[in-house]
PyMOL Python script that loads the backbone (N, CA, C, O; Angstrom):
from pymol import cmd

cmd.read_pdbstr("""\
ATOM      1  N   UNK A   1     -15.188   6.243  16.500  1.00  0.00           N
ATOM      2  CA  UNK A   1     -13.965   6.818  15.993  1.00  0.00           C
ATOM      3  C   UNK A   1     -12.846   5.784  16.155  1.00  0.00           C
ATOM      4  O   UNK A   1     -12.513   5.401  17.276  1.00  0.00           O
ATOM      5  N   UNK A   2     -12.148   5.240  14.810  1.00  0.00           N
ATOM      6  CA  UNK A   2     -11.078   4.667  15.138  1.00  0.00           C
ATOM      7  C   UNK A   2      -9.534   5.514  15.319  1.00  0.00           C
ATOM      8  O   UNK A   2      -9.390   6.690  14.985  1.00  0.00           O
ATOM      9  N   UNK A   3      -8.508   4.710  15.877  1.00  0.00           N
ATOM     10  CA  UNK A   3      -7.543   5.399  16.174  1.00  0.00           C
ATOM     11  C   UNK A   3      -6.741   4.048  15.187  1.00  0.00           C
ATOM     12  O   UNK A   3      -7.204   2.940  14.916  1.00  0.00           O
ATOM     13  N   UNK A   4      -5.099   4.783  14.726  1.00  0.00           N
ATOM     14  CA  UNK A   4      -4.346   4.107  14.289  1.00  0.00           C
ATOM     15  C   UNK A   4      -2.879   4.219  14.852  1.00  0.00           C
ATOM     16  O   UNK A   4      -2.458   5.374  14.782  1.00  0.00           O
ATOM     17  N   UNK A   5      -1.948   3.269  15.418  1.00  0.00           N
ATOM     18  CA  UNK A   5      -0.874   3.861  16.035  1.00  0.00           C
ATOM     19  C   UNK A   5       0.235   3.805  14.662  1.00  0.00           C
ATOM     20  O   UNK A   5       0.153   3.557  13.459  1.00  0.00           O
ATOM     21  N   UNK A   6       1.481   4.263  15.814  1.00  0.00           N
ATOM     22  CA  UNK A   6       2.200   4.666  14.849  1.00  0.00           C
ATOM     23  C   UNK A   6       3.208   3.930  13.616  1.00  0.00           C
ATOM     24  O   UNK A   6       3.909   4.483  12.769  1.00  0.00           O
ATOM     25  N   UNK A   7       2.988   2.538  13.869  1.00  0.00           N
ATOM     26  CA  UNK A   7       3.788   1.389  13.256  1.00  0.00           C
ATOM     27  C   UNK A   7       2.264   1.957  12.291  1.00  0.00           C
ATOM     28  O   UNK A   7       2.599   2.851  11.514  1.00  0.00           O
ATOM     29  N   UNK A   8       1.038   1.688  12.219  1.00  0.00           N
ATOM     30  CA  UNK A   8       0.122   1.137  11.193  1.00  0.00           C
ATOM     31  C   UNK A   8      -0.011   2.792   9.819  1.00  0.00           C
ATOM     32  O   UNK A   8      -0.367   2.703   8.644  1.00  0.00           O
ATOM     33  N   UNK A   9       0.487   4.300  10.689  1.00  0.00           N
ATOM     34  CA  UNK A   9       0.705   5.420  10.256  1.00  0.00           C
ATOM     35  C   UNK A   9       1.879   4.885   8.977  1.00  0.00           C
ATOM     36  O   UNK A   9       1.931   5.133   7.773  1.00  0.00           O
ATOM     37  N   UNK A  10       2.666   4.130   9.802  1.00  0.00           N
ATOM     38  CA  UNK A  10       4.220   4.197   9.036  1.00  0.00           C
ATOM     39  C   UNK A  10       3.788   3.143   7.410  1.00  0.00           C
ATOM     40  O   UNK A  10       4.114   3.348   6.241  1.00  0.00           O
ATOM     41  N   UNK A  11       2.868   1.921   8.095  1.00  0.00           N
ATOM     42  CA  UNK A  11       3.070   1.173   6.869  1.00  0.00           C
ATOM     43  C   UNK A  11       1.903   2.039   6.006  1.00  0.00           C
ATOM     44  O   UNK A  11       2.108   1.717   4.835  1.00  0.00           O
ATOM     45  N   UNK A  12       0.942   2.848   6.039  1.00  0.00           N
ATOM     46  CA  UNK A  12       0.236   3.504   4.854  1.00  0.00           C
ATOM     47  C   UNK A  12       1.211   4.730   4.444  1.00  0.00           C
ATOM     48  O   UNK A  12       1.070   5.243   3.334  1.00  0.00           O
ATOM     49  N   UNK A  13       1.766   4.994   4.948  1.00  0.00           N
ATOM     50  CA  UNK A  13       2.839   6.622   4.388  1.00  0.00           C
ATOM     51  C   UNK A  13       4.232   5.577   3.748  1.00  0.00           C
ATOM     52  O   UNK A  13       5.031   6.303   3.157  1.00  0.00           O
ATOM     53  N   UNK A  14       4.629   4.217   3.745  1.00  0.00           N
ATOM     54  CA  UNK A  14       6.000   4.096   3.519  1.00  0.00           C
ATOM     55  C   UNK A  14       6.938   4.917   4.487  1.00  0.00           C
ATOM     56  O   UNK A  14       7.619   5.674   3.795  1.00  0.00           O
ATOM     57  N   UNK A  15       7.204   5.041   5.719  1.00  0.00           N
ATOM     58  CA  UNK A  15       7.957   5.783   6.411  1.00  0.00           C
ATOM     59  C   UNK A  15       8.471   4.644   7.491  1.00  0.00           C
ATOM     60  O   UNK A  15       7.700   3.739   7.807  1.00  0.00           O
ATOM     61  N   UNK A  16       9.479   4.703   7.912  1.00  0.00           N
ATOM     62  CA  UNK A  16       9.571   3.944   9.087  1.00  0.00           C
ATOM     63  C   UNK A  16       9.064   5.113  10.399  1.00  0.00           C
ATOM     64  O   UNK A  16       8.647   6.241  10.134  1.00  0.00           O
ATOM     65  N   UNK A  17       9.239   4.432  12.178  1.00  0.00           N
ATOM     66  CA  UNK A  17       8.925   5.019  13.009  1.00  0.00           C
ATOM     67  C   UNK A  17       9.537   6.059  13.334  1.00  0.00           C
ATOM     68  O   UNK A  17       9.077   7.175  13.572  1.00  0.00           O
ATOM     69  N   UNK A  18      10.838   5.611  13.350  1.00  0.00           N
ATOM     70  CA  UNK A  18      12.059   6.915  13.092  1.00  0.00           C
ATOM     71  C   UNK A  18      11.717   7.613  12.344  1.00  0.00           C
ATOM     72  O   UNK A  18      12.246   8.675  12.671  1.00  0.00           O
ATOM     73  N   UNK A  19      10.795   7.872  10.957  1.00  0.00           N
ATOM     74  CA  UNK A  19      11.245   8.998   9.802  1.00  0.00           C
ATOM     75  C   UNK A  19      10.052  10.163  10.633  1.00  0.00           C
ATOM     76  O   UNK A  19      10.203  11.310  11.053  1.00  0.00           O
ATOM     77  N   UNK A  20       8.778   9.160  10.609  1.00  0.00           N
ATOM     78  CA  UNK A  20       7.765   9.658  11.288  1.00  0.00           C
ATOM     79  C   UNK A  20       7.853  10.343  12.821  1.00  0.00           C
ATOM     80  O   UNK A  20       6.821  10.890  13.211  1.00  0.00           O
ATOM     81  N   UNK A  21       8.984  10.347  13.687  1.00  0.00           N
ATOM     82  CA  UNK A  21       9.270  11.055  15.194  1.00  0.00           C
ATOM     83  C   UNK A  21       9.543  12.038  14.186  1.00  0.00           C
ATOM     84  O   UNK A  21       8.713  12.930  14.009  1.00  0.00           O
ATOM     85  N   UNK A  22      10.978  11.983  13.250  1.00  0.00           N
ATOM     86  CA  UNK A  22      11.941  13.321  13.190  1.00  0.00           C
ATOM     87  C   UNK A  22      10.761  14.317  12.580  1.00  0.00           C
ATOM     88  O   UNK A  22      10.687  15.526  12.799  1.00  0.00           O
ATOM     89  N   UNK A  23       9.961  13.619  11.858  1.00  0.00           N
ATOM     90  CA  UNK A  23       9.112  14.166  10.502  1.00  0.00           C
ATOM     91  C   UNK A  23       8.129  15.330  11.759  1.00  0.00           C
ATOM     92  O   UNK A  23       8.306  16.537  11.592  1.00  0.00           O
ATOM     93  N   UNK A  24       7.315  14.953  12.745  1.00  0.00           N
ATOM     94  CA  UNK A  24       7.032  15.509  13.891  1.00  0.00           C
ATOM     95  C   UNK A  24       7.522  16.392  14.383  1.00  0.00           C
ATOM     96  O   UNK A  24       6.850  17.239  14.972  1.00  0.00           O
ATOM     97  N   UNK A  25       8.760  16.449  14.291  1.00  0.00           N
ATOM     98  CA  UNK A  25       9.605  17.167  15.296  1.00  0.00           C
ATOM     99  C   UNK A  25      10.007  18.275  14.215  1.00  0.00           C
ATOM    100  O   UNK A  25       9.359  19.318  14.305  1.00  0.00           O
ATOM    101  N   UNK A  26      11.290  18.193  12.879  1.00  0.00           N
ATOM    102  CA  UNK A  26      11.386  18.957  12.292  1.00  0.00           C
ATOM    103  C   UNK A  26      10.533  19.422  10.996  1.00  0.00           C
ATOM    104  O   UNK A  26      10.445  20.519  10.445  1.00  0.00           O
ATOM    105  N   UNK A  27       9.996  18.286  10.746  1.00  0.00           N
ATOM    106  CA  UNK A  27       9.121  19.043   9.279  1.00  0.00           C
ATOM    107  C   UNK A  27       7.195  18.786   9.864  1.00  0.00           C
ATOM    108  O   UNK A  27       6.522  17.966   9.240  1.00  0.00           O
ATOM    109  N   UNK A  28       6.590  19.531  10.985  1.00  0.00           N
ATOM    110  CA  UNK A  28       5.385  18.740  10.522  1.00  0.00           C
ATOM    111  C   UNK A  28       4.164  18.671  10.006  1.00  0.00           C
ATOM    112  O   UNK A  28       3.275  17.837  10.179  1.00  0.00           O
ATOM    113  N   UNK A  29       4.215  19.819   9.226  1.00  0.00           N
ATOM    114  CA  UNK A  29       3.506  19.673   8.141  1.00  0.00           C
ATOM    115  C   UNK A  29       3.621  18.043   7.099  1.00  0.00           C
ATOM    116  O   UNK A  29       2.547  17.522   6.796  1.00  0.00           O
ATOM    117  N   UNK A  30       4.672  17.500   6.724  1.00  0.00           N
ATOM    118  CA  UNK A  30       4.458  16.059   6.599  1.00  0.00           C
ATOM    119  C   UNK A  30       4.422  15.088   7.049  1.00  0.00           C
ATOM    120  O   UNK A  30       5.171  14.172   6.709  1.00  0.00           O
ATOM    121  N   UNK A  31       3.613  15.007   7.873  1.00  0.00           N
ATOM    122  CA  UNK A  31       2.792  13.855   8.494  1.00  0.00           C
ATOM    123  C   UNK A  31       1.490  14.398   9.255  1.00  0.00           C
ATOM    124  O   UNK A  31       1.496  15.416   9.946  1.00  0.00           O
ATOM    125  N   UNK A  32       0.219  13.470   9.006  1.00  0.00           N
ATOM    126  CA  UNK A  32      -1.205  14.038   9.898  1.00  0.00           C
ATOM    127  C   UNK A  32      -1.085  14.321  10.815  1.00  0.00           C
ATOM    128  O   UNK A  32      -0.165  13.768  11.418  1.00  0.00           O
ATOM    129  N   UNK A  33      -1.910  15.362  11.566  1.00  0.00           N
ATOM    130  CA  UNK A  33      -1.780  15.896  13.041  1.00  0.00           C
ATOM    131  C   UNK A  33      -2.051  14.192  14.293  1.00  0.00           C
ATOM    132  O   UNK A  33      -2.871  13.298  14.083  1.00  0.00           O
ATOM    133  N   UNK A  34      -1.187  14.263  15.329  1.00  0.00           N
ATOM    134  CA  UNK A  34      -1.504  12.966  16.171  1.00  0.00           C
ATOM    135  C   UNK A  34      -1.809  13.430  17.677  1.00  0.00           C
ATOM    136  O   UNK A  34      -1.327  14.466  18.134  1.00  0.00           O
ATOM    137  N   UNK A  35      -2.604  12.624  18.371  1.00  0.00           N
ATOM    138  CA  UNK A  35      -3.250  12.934  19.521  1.00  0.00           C
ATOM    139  C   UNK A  35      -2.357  11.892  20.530  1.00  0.00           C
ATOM    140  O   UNK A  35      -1.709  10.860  20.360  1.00  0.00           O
ATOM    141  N   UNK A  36      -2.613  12.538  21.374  1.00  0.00           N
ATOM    142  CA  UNK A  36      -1.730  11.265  22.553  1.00  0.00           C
ATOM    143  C   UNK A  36      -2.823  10.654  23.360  1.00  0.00           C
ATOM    144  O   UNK A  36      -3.788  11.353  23.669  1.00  0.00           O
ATOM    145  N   UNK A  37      -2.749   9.371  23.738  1.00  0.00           N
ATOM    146  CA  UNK A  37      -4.437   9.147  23.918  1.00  0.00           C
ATOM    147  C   UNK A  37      -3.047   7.980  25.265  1.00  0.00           C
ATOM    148  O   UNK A  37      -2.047   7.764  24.580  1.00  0.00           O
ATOM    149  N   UNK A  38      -2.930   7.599  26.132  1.00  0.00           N
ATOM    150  CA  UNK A  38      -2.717   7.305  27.462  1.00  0.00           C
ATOM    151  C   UNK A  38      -1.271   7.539  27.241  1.00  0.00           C
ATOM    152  O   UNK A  38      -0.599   6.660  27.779  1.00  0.00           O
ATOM    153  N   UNK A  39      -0.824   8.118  26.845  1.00  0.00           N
ATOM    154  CA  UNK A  39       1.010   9.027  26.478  1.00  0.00           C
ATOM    155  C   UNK A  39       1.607   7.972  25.372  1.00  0.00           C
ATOM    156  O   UNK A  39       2.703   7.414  25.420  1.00  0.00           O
ATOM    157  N   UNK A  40       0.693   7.860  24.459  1.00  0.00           N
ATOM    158  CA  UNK A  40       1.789   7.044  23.116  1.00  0.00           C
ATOM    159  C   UNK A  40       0.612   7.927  22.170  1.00  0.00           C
ATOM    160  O   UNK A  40      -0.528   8.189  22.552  1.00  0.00           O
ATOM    161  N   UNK A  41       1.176   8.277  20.931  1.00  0.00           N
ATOM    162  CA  UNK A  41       0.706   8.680  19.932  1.00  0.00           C
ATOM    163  C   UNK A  41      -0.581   8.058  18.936  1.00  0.00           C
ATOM    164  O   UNK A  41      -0.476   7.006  18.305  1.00  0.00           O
ATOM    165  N   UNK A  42      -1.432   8.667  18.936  1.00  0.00           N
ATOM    166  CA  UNK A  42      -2.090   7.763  17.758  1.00  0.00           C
ATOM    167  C   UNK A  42      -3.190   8.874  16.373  1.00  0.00           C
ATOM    168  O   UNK A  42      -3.780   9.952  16.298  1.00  0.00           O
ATOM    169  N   UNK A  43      -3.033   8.275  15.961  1.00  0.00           N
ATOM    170  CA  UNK A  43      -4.176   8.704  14.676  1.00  0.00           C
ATOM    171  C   UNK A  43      -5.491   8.617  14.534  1.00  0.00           C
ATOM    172  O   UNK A  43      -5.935   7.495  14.776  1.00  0.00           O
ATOM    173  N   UNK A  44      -6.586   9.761  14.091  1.00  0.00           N
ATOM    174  CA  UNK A  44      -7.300   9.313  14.080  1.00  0.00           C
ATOM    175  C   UNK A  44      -7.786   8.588  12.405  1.00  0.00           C
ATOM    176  O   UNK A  44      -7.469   9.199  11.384  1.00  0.00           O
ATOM    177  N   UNK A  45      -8.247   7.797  12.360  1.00  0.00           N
ATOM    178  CA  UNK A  45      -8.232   7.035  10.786  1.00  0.00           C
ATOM    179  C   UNK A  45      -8.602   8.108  10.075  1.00  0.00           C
ATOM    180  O   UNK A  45      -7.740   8.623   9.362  1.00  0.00           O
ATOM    181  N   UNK A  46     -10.010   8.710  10.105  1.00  0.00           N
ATOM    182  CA  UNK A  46     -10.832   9.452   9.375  1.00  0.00           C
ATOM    183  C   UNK A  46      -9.698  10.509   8.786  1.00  0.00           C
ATOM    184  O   UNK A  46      -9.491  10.629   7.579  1.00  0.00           O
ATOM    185  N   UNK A  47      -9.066  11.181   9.700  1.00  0.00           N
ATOM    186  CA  UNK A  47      -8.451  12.380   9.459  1.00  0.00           C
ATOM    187  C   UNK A  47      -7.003  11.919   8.560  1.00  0.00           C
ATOM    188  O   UNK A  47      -6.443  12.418   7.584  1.00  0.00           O
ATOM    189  N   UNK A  48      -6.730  10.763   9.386  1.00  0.00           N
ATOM    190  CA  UNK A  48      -5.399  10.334   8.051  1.00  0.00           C
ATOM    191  C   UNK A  48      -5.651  10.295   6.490  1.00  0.00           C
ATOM    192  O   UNK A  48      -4.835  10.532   5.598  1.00  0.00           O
ATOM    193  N   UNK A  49      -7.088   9.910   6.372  1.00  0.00           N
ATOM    194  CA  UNK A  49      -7.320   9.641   5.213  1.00  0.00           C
ATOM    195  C   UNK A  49      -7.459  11.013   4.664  1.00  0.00           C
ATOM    196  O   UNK A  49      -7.355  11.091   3.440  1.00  0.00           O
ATOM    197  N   UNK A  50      -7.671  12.100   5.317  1.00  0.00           N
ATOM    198  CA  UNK A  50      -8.202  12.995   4.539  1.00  0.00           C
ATOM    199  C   UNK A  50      -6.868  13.737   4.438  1.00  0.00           C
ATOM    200  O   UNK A  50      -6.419  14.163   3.374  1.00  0.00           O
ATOM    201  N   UNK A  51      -6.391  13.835   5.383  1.00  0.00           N
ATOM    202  CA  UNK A  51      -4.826  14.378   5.006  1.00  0.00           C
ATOM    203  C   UNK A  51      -4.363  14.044   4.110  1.00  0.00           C
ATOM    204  O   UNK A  51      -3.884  14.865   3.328  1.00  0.00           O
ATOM    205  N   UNK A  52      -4.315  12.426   3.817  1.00  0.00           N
ATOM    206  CA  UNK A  52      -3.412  11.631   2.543  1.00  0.00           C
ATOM    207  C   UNK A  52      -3.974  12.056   1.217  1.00  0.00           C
ATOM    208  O   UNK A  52      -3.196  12.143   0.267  1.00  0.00           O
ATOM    209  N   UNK A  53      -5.431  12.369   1.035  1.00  0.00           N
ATOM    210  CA  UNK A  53      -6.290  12.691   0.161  1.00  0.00           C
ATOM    211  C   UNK A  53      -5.596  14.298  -0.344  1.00  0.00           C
ATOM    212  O   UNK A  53      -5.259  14.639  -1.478  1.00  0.00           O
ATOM    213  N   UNK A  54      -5.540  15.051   0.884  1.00  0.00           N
ATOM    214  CA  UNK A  54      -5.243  16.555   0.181  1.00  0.00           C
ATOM    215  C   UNK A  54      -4.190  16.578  -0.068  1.00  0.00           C
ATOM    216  O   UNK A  54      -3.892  17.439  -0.896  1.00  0.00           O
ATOM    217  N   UNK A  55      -3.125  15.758   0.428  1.00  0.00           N
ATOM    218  CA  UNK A  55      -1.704  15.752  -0.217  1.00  0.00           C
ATOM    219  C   UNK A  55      -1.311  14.726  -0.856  1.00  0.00           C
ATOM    220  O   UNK A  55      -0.215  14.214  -0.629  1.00  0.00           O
ATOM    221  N   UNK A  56      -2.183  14.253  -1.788  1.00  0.00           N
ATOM    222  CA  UNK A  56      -2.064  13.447  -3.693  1.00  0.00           C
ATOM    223  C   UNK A  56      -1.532  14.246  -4.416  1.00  0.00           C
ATOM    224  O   UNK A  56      -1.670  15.469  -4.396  1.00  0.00           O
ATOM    225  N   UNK A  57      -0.656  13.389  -5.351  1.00  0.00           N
ATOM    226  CA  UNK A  57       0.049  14.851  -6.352  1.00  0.00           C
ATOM    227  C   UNK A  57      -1.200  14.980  -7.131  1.00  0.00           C
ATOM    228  O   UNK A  57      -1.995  14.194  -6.614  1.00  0.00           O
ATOM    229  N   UNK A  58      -1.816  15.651  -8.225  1.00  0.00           N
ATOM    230  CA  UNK A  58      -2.456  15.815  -9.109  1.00  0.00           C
ATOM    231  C   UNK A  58      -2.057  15.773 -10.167  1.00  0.00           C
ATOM    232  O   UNK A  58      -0.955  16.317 -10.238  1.00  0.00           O
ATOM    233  N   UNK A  59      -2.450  15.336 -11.193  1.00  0.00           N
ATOM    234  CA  UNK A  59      -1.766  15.157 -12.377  1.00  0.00           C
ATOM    235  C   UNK A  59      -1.761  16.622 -13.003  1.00  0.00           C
ATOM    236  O   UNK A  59      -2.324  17.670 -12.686  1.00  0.00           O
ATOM    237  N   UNK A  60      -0.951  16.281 -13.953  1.00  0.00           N
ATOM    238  CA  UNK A  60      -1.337  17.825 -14.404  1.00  0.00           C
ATOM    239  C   UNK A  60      -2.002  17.093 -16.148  1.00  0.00           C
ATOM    240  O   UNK A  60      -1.662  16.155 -16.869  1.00  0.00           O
ATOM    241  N   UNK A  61      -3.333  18.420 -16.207  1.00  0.00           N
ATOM    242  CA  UNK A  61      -3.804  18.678 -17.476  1.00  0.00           C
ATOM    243  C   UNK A  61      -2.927  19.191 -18.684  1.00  0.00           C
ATOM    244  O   UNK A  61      -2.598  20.375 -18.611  1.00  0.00           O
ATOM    245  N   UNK A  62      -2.560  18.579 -19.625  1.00  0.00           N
ATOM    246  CA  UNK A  62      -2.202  19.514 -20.802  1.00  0.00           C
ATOM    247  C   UNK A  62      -3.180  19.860 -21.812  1.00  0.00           C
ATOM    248  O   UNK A  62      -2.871  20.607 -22.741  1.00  0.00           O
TER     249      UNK A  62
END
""", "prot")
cmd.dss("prot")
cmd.show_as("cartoon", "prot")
cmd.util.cbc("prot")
cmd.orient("prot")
C-alpha cells in the first residue's frame, strides 16, 4: 500500500496546502478521506485515485 502526503495530494487536485486544511475542515466532502500515520496526514494512493475517478465531471450525452 502506498501512501501520498499532502504537498503530492495538492499537486494532483491543483490545490495548495492551505486550500486542502480549510477544504478538511469546512467542506470535506472535497477532498479524499486522509489517515494520520505518525501525526502528519497522508493518503492512501489507491483510494485517491478512486475518489478522483468518481468525482470526473461526465460529459453530458445529447
Amino acid at each position: 500500500m502506498q501512501y501520498i502526503s499532502i504537498d503530492e495530494l495538492g499537486s494532483l487536485m491543483g490545490l495548495s496546502r492551505h486550500s486542502i486544511y480549510r477544504r478538511r475542515t469546512y467542506m470535506p466532502e472535497t477532498v479524499p478521506p486522509a489517515i494520520k500515520i505518525g501525526g502528519r496526514l497522508r493518503w492512501n494512493a489507491d483510494t485517491v485515485d478512486e475518489w478522483l475517478k468518481a468525482h470526473e465531471e461526465k460529459e453530458e450525452t445529447r
